[in-house]
C-alpha positions as CSV (number, residue, x, y, z in Angstrom):
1,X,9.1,-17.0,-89.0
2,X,5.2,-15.8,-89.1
3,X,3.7,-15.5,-85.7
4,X,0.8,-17.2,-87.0
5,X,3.2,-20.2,-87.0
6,X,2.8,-20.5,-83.3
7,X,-0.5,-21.3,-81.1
8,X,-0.8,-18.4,-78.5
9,X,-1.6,-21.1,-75.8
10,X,2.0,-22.6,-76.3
11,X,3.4,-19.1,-75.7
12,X,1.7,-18.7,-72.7
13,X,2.3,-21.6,-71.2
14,X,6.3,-21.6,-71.7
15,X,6.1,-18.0,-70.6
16,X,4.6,-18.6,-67.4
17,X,5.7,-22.2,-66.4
18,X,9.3,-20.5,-65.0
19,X,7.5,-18.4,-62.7
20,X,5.1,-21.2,-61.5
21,X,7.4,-23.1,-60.8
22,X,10.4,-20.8,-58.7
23,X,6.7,-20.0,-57.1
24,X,5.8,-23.6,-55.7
25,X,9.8,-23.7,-55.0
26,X,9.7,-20.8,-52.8
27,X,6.3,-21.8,-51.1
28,X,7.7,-25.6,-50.6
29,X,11.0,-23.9,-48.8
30,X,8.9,-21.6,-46.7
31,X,7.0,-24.8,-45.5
32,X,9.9,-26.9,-44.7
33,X,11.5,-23.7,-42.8
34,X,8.8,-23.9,-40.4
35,X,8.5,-26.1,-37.7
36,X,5.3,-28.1,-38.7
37,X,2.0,-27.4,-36.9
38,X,-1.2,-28.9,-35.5
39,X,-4.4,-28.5,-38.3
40,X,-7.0,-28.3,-35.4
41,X,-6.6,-27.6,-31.8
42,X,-7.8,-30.9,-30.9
43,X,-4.5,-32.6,-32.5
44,X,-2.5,-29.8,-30.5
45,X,-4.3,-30.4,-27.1
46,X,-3.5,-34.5,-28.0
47,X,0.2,-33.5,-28.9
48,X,0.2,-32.1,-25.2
49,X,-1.5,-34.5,-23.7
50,X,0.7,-37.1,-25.1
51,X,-2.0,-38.9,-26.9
52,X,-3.0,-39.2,-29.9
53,X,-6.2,-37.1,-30.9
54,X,-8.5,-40.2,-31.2
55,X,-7.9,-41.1,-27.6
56,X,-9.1,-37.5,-26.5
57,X,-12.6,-37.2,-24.9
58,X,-13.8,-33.5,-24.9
59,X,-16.7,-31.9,-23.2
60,X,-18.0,-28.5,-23.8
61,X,-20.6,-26.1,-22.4
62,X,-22.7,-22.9,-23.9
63,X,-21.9,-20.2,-20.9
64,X,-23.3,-16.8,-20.1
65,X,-21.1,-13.6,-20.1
66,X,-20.4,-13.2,-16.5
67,X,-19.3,-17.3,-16.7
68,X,-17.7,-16.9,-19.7
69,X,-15.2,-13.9,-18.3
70,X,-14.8,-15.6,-14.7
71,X,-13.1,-18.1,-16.8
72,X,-11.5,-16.1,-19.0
73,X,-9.7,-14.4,-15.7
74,X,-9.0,-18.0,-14.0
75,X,-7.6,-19.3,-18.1
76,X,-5.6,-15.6,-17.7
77,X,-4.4,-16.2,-14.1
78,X,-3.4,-20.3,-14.5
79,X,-1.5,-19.6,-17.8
80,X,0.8,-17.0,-15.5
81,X,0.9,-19.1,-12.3
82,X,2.0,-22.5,-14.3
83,X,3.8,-20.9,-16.8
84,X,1.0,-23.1,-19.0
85,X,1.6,-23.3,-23.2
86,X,-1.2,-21.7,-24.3
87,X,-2.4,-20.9,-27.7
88,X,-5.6,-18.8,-29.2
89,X,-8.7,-20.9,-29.6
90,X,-7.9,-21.6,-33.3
91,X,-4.2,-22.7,-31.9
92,X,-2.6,-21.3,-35.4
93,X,-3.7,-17.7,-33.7
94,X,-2.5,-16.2,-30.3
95,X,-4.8,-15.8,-27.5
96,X,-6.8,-12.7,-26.9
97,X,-7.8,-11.4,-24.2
98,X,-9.9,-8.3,-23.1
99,X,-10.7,-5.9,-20.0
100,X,-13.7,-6.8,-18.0
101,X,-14.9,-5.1,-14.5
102,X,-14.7,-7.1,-12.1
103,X,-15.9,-6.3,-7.8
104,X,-12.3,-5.6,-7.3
105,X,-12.0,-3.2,-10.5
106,X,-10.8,-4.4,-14.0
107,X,-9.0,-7.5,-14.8
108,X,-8.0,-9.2,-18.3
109,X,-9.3,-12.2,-19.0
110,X,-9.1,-14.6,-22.5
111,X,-11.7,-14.6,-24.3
112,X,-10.0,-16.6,-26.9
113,X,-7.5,-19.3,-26.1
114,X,-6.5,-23.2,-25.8
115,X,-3.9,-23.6,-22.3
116,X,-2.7,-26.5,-20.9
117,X,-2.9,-27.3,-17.4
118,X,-0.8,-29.4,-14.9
119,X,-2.6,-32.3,-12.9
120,X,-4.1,-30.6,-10.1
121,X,-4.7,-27.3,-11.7
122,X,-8.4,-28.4,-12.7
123,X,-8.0,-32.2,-11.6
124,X,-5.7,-35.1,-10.6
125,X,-5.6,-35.4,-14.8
126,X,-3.4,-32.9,-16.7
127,X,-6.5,-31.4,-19.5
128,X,-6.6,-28.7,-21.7
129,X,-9.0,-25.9,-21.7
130,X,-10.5,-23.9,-24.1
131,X,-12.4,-20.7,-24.6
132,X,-14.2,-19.5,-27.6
133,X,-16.0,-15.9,-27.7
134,X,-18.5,-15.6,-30.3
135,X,-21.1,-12.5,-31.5
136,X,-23.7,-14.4,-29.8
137,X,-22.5,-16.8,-27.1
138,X,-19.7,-18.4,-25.5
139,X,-18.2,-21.8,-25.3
140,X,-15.9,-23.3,-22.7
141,X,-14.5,-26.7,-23.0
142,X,-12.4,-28.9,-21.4
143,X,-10.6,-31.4,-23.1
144,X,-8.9,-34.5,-21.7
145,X,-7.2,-38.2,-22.3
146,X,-9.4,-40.9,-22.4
147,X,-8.0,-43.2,-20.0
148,X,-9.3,-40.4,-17.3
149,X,-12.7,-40.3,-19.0
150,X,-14.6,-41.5,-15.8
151,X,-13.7,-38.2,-13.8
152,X,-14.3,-35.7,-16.3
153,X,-17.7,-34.8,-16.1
154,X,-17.3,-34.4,-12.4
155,X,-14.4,-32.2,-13.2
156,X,-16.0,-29.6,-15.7
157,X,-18.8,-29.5,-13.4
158,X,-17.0,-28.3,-10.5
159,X,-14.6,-26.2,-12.0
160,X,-17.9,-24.7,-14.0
161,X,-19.7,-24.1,-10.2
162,X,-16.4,-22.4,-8.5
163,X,-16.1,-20.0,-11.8
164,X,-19.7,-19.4,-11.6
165,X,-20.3,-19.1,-7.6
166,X,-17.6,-18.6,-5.0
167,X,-15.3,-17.8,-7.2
168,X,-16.6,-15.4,-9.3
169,X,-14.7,-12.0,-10.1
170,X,-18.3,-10.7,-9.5
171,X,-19.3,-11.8,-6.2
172,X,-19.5,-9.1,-3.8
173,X,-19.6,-6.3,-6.4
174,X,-22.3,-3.5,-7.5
175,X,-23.4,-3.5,-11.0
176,X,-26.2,-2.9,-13.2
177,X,-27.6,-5.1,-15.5
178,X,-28.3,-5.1,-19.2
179,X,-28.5,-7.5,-22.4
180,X,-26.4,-8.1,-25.3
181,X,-25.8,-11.1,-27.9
182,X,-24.7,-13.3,-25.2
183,X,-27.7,-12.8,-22.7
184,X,-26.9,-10.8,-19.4
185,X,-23.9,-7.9,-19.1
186,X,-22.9,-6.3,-16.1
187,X,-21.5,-3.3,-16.2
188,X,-20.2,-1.5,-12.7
189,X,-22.2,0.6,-10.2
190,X,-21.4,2.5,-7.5
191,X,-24.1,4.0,-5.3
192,X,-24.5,6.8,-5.4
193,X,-23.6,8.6,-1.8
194,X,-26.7,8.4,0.6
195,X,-27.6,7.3,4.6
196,X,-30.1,7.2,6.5
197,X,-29.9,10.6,7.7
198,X,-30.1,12.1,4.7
199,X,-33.5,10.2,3.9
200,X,-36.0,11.8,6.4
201,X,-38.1,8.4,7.4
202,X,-39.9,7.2,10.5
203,X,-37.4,4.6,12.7
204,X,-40.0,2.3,12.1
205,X,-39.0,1.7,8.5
206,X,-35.4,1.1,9.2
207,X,-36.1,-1.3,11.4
208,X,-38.5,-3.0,9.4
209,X,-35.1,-3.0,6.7
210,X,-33.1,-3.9,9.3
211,X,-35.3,-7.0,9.6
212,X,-36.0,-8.0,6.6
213,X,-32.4,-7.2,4.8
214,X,-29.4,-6.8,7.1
215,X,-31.0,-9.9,9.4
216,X,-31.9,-12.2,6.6
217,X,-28.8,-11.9,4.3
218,X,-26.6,-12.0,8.2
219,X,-28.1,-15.0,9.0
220,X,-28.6,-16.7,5.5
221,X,-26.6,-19.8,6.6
222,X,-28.6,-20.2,10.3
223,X,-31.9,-19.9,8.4
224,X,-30.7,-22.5,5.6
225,X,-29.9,-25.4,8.1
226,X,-33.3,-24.5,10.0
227,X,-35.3,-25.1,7.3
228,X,-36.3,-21.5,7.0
229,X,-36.4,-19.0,3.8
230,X,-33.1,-17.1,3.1
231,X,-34.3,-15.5,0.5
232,X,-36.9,-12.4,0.5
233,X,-38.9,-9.5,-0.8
234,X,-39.1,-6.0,0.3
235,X,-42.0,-3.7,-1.8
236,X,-41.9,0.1,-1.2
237,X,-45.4,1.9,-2.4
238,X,-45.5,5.5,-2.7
239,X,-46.0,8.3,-5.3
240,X,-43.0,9.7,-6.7
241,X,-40.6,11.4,-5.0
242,X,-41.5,9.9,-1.6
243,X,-37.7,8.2,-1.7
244,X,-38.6,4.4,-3.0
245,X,-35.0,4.5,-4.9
246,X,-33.1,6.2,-2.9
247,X,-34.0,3.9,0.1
248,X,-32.9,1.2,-2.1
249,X,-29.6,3.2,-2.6
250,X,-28.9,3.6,1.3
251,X,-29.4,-0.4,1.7
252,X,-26.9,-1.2,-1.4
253,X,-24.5,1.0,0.5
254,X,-24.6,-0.3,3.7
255,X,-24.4,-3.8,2.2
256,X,-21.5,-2.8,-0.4
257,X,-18.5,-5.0,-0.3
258,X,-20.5,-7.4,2.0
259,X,-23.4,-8.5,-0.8
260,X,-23.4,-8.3,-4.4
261,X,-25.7,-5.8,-5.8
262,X,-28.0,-6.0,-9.0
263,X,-29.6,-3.4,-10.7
264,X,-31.3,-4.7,-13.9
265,X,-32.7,-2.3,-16.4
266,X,-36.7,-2.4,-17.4
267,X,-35.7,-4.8,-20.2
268,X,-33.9,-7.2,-17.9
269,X,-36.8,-7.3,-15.7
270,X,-39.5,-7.6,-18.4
271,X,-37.5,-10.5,-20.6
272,X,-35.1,-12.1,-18.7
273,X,-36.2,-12.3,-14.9
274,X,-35.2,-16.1,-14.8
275,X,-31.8,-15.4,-15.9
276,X,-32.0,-12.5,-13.5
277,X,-32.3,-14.6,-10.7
278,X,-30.3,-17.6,-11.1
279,X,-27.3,-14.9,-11.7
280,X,-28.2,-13.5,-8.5
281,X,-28.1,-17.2,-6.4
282,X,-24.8,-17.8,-8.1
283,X,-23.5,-14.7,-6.1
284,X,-25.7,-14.6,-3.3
285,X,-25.8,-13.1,-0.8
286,X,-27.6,-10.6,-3.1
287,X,-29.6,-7.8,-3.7
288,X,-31.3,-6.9,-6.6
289,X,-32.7,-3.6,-7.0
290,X,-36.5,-3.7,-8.9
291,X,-37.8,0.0,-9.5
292,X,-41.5,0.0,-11.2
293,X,-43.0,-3.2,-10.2
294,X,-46.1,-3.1,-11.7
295,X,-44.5,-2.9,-15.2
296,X,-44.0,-7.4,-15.2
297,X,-46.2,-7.8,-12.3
298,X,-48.9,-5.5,-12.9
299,X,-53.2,-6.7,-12.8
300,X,-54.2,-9.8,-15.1
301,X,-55.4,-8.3,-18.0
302,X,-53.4,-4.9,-17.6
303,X,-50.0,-6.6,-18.3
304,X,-48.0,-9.4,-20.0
305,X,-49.3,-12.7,-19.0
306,X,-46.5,-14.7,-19.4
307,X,-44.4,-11.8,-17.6
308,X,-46.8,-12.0,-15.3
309,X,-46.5,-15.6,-14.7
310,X,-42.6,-15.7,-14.4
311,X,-42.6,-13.6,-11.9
312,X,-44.9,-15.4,-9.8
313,X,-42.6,-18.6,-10.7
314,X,-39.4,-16.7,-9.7
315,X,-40.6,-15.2,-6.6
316,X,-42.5,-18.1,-5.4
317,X,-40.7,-22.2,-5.7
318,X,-38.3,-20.7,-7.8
319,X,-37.3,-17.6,-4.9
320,X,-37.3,-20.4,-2.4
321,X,-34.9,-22.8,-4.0
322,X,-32.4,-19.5,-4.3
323,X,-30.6,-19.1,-0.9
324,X,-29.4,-15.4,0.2
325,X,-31.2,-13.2,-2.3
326,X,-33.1,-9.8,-1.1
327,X,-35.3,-8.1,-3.8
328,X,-36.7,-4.8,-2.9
329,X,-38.9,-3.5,-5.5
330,X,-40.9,-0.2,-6.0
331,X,-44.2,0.8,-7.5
332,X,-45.8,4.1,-7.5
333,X,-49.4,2.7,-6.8
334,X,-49.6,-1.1,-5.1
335,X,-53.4,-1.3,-6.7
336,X,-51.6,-2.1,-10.4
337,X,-49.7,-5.1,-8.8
338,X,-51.1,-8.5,-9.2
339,X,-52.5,-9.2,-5.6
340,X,-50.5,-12.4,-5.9
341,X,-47.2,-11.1,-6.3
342,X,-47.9,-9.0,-3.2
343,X,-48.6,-12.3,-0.7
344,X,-46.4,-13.2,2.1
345,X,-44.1,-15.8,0.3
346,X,-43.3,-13.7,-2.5
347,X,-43.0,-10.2,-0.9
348,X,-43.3,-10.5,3.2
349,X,-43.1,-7.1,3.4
350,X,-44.7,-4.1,2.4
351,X,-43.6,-0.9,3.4
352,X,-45.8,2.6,2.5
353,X,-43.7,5.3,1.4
354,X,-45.5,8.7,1.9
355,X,-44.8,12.6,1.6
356,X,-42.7,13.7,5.3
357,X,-44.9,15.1,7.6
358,X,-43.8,18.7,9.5
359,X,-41.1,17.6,11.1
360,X,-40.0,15.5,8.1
361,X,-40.4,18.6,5.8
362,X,-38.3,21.0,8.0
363,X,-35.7,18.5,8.4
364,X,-35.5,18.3,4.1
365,X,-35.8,21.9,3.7
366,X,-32.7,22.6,6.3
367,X,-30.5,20.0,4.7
368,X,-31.0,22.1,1.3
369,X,-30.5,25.3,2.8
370,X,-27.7,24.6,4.8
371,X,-25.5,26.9,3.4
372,X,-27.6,29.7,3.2
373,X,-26.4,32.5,5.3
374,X,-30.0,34.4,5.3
375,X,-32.4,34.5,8.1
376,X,-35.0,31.7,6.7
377,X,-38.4,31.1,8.1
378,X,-38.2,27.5,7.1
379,X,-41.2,26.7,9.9
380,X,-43.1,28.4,8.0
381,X,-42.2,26.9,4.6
382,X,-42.3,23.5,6.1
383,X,-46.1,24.6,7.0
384,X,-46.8,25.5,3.3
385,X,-45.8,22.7,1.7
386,X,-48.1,20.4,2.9
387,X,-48.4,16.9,0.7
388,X,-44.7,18.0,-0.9
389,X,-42.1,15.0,-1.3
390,X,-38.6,15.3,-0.5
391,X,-38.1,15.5,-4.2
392,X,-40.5,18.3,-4.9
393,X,-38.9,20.3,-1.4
394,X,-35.4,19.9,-3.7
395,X,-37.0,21.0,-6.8
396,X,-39.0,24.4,-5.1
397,X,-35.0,25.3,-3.5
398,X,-33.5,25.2,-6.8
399,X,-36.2,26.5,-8.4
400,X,-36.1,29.8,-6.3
401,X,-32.2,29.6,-6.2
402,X,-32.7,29.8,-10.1
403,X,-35.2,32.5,-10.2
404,X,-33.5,35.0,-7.2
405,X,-30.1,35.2,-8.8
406,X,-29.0,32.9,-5.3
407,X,-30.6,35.3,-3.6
408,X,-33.2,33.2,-1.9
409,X,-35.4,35.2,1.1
410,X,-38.6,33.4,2.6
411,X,-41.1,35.0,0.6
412,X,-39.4,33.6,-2.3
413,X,-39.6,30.1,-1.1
414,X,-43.3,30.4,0.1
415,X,-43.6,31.9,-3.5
416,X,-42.9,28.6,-4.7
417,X,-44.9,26.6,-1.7
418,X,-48.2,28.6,-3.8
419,X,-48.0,27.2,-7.0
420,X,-46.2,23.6,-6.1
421,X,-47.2,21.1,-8.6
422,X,-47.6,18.4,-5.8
423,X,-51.0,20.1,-4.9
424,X,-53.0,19.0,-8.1
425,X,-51.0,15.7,-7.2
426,X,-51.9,15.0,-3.7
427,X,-53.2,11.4,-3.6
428,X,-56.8,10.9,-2.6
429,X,-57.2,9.3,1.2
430,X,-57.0,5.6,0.8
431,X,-55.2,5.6,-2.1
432,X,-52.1,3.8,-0.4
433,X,-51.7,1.0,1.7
């Protein structure tokens, strides 16, 4: 027989029809093998529920990061503590979950999953909860029978406050705080260590901190029911080197384990104050940590209105409606700060940070040279270094460390005093407050 005889389609087609069909065979007894499952995780919250996925009412809610992994750790906790069926957010996936830092160190928390929860878990109504983590946001929602409808709302909320307030993995912690995707990230800080005694400055500032930070955030809850602001702002001004930061680092260790601490990053401050802020009254008592002022809240016309006007916002009605939150916040030279972000109800007090006198010098250049076992005629140093910061005294030790081999004499420090780059850098007499 010719091949000709035969259309090439035909051969094909009785060829390939065999194998098509042991194909659908073998996918048709992989299917029946397995046990069948849900097509959406509505239909398997419903299947839980014991309802059917038309009677379900669901309520869902765009959160932040730090929201978003507080209830990631409580999803991560209750699925232990109830031995809850749980699934991934897409339930034909597993759950994920991740490692955040939290004030107590890290902790795992879902960042993708569908759990179901007892009555009394969340409410008197068995729900179902769900967390989805996307590149650019994250959604929480709770899903629940209609027949308890009415309650729900109240529900979400409050479960939504205790993740985001008291109950926070945060609360209490030190971090600093940057942007992503999602909005805010915190990522943890420790302080650095520093006291007071290492910080060479007049008694009266420390008891003008003591004031306006330890007494304020200590009596937060007296002040609250009086009617009185719990919440204030603290505004070091001085040149560089004077101590501005480090003060702030003395305070956030005093207060650490006691008071959450923020310390947002120049992009933080400049585009997402608001957010800033809110974060902080959700973990109050707070302090939040503001070097370089004048960068949102500098002169009309020298600065960023709108920066400049959110500021204003956020440390005036909006400071005032956040209870427990202490900002202190630096600037080099208080002239390039809007005189209305320095008023009383935004920043009650102002505290001038200036180059140690004599005394103050002398007491800096002993703590660098402790271990030096050379007779040092530091009085005399101390005398030549007029105008010099505690920064520029730690710079001229090292700098003569550096340059004698560790082999540092008197002469060689007052070497140094001669050509200090704080004399072409001495402010002018009324320059400061």
């Amino acid at each position: 027989m010719n091949m000709n005889d035969y259309d090439v389609t035909d051969v094909l087609a009785a060829v390939t029809q065999p194998a098509l069909e042991h194909l659908a065979a073998t996918i048709d007894r992989e299917f029946e093998r397995r046990e069948p499952r849900s097509t959406t995780h509505y239909e398997w919250a419903a299947a839980h529920l014991g309802v059917d996925a038309t009677d379900l009412v669901v309520l869902s809610e765009g959160v932040d990061t730090p929201l978003g992994h507080s209830v990631g750790r409580w999803l991560y906790d209750a699925q232990a503590r109830w031995s809850a069926e749980h699934a991934g957010a897409f339930v034909d996936r597993p759950a994920a979950s991740e490692t955040v830092p939290g004030a107590a160190g890290d902790m795992r928390a879902f960042h993708s999953a569908t759990v179901v929860l007892p009555a009394g878990a969340v409410g008197p109504a068995p729900v179902v909860l769900r967390i989805l983590s996307g590149a650019y946001g994250i959604e929480v929602e709770l899903i629940g029978r209609s027949e308890d409808g009415g309650a729900l709302p109240d529900v979400f909320g409050a479960f939504l406050r205790a993740r985001r307030t008291v109950d926070s993995p945060y609360r209490l912690g030190a971090y600093r705080v940057s942007t992503n995707n999602r909005g805010l990230a915190l990522g943890r800080w420790t302080p650095p260590a520093a006291t007071r005694e290492l910080l060479k400055l007049d008694a009266s500032v420390w008891r003008t901190v003591d004031r306006s930070v330890h007494r304020v955030l200590e009596l937060a809850d007296d002040l609250k029911a009086r009617g009185l602001g719990t919440s204030t702002g603290l505004l070091l001004v001085g040149p560089p080197g004077t101590g501005k930061t480090q003060l702030g680092t003395v305070v956030a260790n005093e207060l650490h384990g006691r008071t959450t601490v923020l310390v947002p990053g120049t992009y933080v401050t400049e585009h997402y104050l608001t957010e800033l802020f809110d974060l902080a009254a959700d973990l109050s008592p707070c302090l939040i940590l503001m070097d370089d002022l004048d960068l949102i809240a500098g002169e009309r016309g020298q600065t960023n209105p709108h920066r400049l006007r959110e500021f204003l916002n956020v440390m005036d009605g909006g400071l005032a409606d956040r209870s427990g939150v202490v900002v202190i916040a630096s600037t080099n030279d208080h002239r390039k700060v809007d005189k209305a972000a320095r008023r009383s109800s935004r920043f009650d007090t102002v505290i001038k940070m200036e180059p140690p006198v004599l005394e103050g010098r002398l007491a800096i250049l002993e703590r660098y040279l402790a271990w030096c076992d050379t007779a040092l005629d530091l009085a005399a140093v101390a005398r030549a270094t007029d105008g010099a910061t505690g920064a520029d005294l730690k710079e001229l030790v090292r700098t003569t460390v550096l340059d004698t081999n560790d082999d540092v004499t008197t002469d060689a420090l007052l070497a140094q005093a001669a050509v200090g780059r704080w004399r072409s850098e001495r402010p002018t007499a009324g320059q400061y407050l």
